[in-house]
N, C-alpha and C positions, 0 to 999 in steps of 0.2 A: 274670709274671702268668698265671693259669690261663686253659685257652682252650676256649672253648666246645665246638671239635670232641673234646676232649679228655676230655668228658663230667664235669672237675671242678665246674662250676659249673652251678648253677640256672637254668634259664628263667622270667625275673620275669611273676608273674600280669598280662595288660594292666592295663590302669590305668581306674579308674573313670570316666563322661565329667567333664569340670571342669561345675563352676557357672559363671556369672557372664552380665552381660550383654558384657562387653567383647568377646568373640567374634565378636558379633556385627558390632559396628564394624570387624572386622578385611577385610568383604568391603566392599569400594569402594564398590559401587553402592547398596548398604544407608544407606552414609551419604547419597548424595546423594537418596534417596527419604525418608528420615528427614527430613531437612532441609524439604522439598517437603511432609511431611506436617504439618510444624509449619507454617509458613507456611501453608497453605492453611485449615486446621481455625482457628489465630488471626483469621484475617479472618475467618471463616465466624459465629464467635461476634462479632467484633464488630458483623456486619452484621445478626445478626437483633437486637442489642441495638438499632442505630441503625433497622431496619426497623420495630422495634416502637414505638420512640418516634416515629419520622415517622410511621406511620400514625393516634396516637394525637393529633398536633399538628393531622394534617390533619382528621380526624373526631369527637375529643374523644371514641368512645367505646373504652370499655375492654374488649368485646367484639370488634371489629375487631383492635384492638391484643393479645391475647389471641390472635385466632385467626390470628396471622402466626405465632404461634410453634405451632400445631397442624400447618397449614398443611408445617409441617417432618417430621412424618411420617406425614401419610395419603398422600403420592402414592408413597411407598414401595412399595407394594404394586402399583402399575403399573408403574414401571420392574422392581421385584420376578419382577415374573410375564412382562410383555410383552414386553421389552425385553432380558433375562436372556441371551438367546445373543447377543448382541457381545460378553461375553466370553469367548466361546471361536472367535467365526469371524473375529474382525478379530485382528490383530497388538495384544499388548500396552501395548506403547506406544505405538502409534498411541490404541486406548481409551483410554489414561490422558491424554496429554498434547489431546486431544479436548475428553475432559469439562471438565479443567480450562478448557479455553478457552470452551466453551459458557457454563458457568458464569460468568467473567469476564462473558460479555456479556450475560449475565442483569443481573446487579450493576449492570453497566454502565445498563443499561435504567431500571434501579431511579434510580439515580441523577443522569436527566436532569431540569432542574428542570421542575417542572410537571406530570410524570408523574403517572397519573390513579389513586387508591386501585386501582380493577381490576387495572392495570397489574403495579401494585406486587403484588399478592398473587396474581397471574398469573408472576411472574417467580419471585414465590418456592416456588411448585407444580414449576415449570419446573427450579429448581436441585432439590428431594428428587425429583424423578423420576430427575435425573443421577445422584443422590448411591450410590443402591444399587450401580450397573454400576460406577463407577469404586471402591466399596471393595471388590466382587466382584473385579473384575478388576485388583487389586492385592491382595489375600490368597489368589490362587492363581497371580500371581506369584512370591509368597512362598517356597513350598512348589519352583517352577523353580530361582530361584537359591541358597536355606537349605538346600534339601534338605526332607524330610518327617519328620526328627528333631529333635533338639533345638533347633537352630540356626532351626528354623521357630517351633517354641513361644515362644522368648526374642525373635524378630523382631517377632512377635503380638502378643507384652506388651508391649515396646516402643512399638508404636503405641500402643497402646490406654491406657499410662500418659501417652503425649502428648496425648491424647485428653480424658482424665481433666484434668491439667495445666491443657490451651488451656481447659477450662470456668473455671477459678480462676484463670488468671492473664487470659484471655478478657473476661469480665466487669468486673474492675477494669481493664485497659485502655481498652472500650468503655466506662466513666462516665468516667472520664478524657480519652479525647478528646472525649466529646459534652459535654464541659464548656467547649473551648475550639472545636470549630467543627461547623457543622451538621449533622444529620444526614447529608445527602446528602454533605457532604466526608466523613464518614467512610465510607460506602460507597465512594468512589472509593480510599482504603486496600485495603478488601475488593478490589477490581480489580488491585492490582498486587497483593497476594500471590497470588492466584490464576496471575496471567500468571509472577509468580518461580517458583512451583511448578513452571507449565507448561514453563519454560525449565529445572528444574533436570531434571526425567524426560527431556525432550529429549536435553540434552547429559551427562550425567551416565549414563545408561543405554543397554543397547544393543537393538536391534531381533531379536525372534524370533519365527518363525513362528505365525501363528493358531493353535492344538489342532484347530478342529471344520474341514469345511466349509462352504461358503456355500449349498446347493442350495437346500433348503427356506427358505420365507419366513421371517421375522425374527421376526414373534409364534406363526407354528407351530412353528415352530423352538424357540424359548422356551419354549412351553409343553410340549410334547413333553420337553424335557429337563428339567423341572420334574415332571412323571409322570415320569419314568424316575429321576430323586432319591429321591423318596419311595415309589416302588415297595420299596427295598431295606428291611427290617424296622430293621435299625440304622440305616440313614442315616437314617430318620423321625424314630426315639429320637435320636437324638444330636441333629437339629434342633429337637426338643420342649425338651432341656437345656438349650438354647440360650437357648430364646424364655420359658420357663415364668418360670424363677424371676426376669428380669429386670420380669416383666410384675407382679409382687408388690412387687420392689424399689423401684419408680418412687413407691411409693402414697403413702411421706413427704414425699417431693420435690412432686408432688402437692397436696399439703394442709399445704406449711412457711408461705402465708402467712395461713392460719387459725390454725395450732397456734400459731404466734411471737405471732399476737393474744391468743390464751387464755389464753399463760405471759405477757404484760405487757412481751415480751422486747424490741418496739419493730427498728427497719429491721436495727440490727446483729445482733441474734437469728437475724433470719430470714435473711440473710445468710451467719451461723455453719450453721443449720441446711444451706443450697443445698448449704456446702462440703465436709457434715457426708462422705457418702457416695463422694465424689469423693477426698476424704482416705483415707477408709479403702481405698477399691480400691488407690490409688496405692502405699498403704503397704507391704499383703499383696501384690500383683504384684513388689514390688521385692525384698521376704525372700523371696518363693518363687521368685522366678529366679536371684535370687542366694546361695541360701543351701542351698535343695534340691536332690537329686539328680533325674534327670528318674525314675526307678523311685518314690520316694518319692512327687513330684508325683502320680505316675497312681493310687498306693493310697488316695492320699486324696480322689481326684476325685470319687468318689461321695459317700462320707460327708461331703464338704464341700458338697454338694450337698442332703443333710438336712437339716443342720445351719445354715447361710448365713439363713436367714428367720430362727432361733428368737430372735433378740433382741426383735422384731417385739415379740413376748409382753408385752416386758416395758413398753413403752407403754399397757397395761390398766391399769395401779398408778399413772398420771399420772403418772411422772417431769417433774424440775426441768429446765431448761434443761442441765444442766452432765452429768446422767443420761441424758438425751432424745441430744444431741451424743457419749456412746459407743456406747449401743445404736447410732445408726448410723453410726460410725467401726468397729465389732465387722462389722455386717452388710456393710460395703462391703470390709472384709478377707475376708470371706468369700468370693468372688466369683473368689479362686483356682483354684477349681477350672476356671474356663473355660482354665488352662493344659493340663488335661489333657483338655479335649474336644476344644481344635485338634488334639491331637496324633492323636487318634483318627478326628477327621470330616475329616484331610486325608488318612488312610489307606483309609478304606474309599470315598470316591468316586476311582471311575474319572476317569484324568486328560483323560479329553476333554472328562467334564459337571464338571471342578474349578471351571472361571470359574462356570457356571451355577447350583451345586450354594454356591458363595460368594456368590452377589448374593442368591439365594432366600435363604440362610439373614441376610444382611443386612435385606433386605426384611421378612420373618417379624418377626423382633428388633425392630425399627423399630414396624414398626407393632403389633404387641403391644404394645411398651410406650406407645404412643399410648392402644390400646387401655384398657391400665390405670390412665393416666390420668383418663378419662375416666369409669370406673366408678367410681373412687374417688372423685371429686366426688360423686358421683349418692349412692352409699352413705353420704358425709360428710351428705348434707342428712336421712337420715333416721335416722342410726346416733350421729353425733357422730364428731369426727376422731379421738378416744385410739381406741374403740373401733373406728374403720376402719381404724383401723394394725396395731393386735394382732389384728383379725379377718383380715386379709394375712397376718400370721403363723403366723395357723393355719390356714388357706384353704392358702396359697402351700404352707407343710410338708408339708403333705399329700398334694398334689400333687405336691411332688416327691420325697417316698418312694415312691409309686407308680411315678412315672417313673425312680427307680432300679432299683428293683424289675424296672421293665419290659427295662431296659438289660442285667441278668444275665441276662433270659429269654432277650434276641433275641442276645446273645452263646453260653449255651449252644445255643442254637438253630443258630448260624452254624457253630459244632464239630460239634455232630452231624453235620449236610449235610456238613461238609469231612473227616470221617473220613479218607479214603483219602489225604489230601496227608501227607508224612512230617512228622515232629515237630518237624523244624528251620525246617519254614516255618508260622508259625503264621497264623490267619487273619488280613488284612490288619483294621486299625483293631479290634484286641481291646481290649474294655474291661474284663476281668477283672483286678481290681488284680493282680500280683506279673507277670504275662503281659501288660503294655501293650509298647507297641511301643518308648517311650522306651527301656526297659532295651537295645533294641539299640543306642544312639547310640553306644556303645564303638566297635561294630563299622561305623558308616556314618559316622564323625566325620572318614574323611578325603572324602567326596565334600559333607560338608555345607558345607565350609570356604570359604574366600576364592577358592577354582578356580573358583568359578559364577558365571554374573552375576546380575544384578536388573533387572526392569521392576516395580517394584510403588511405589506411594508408602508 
């Protein structure tokens, strides 16, 4: 057999990075926060389904009961902004396995009997303020034990199609049990998955040091590191990607129990419509992880970024039920390209503001899309709901051609300033398709592997 020092044979090209999610199951501690992610997120939906029904049993109005499920993301914006460095001054899993417990005794609170409505929608302010810090400071977990290549984007997806999941499988759970026992026993469900969660980051991961120090106060501290995030021209852009076009996406979801009245389509309609969008993401996150190269992923990240609203339009022409349920299974496929923004906004923040630099951009997302919830009613009462949907579509497009537009600026912008660094180190988090940072996963796929640990749920 001919032998290499021999100079007969070739030296094989390396080999392209694989696809797939299963990679990612191969590092240990991935599965047991996976695990911990599902459990927690399934109570979570179950409990605002049974939070909204008790508040609705206790008060009769549909106002109250309505505003439990708001109530879920406007305190975003304070744990967002105030609370933002615990993820980077405390130990990781000490944050995580924390929140979850807090949380538990929120629920827990909730589901003492007698508990006074305040109470009740005091606790639930009390779990979205948790909610940001503990997904912050587990999506720049992510990036310690995956690494900041591939193996982080396919971890991200992961969650985020569990996410997707617990809302459909969530929901039919929560009428299912509040069919056979109180609401308040089904909150006390939401209590142990929370506390399983908390046990599985426990035992299942291991302990690593804070990133920041502790010096400065806790809300100077936060906010300081929140000006020091959007200080950077890209890290802004990249955070705008984030926040814009989900803030357009929310507008059907929105206004499904008007449009389901309009089309005649009655509870299962509206039902179809809730799952319409949560299908499509689940769909596209799964063929783009598994089926794209990560080089591929990043060329398209922008232009799927244009493109993601234009189905929107087609809600102007008053589609049937059966037409209404692709447009947004099309738009929720869309939504891929958030695989090529992690890979970009986990490169360009510096890793001491990574926890901080994650909860902001949770926070942000959150409550924008609160936000555009809320518009869209306001526009639905003067516009008509066909019309407020396709006006998102072209509102939302537009927006975010600009904000891609803006993303090649601040990227060439980032080259020019870095002229002087040599060619082989390109500027960290480049969002210039064919030049993302994925295409180096060839060359970092042996430290992203099963050698690292996890602290992230």
């Amino acid at each position: 057999m001919p032998n290499e020092s021999e100079g007969t044979s070739t030296v094989p090209a390396p080999p392209e990075p694989a696809t797939g999610y299963l990679r990612v199951f191969a590092v240990r501690e991935f599965r047991a926060v996976f695990a911990a992610h599902a459990f927690s997120l399934l109570g979570l939906v179950v409990s605002e389904i049974s939070l909204s029904v008790l508040v609705y049993d206790l008060t009769g109005s549909p106002l109250l009961s309505a505003l439990t499920f708001a109530l879920g993301f406007l305190p975003y914006l304070i744990g967002g902004t105030l609370l933002a460095g615990i993820a980077d001054r405390f130990p990781a899993r000490r944050v995580l396995v924390v929140c979850d417990l807090v949380c538990a005794g929120c629920v827990a609170v909730m589901a003492v009997p007698g508990a006074h409505i305040a109470v009740l929608l005091a606790m639930r302010c009390a779990l979205a303020v948790v909610s940001p810090v503990f997904q912050g400071a587990r999506t720049a977990t992510l990036a310690d034990v995956l690494g900041d290549g591939d193996l982080f984007v396919l971890g991200r997806s992961l969650l985020r199609i569990v996410s997707q999941s617990a809302l459909l499988a969530g929901f039919g759970l929560g009428g299912l049990l509040l069919s056979v026992v109180a609401p308040r026993g089904a909150l006390l469900v939401t209590v142990c998955t929370f506390l399983v969660s908390a046990a599985l980051l426990r035992l299942g991961t291991v302990r690593r040091p804070a990133r920041a120090g502790t010096g400065a106060a806790l809300v100077k501290d936060s906010l300081r590191g929140a000006r020091q995030v959007l200080a950077d021209r890209r890290t802004r852009v990249l955070l705008l990607l984030f926040w814009v076009p989900p803030m357009f996406v929310v507008v059907p979801e929105a206004l499904a129990a008007p449009y389901a009245d309009g089309l005649g389509a009655g509870p299962a309609g509206l039902g179809l419509l809730m799952c319409a969008l949560p299908v499509g993401t689940v769909l596209g996150e799964l063929y783009a992880g598994s089926r794209l190269r990560p080089a591929t992923r990043g060329r398209i990240t922008l232009p799927l970024v244009c493109l993601t609203l234009l189905p929107y339009l087609g809600f102007a022409l008053r589609p049937g039920l059966a037409w209404s349920l692709a447009l947004l299974v099309l738009a929720g496929a869309g939504s891929v390209y958030t695989l090529g923004l992690d890979q970009w906004f986990v490169r360009a923040v510096p890793e001491e503001l990574r926890g901080r630099a994650m909860v902001l951009n949770t926070a942000g997302l959150m409550t924008l899309q609160g936000a555009g919830m809320a518009l869209a009613g306001v526009a639905a009462e003067f516009a008509g709901v066909t019309a407020t949907v396709a006006g998102a579509g072209v509102l939302g497009t537009a927006c975010c051609v600009l904000l891609a537009a803006e993303a090649r600026r601040a990227e060439a912008g980032a080259e020019h300033a870095e002229t002087s660094r040599p060619r082989e180190s390109p500027a960290r988090g480049s969002l210039v398709p064919g030049e993302n940072p994925a295409e180096t996963a060839a060359e970092t796929e042996t430290r992203d592997g099963a050698d690292h640990d996890m602290t992230g749920r």
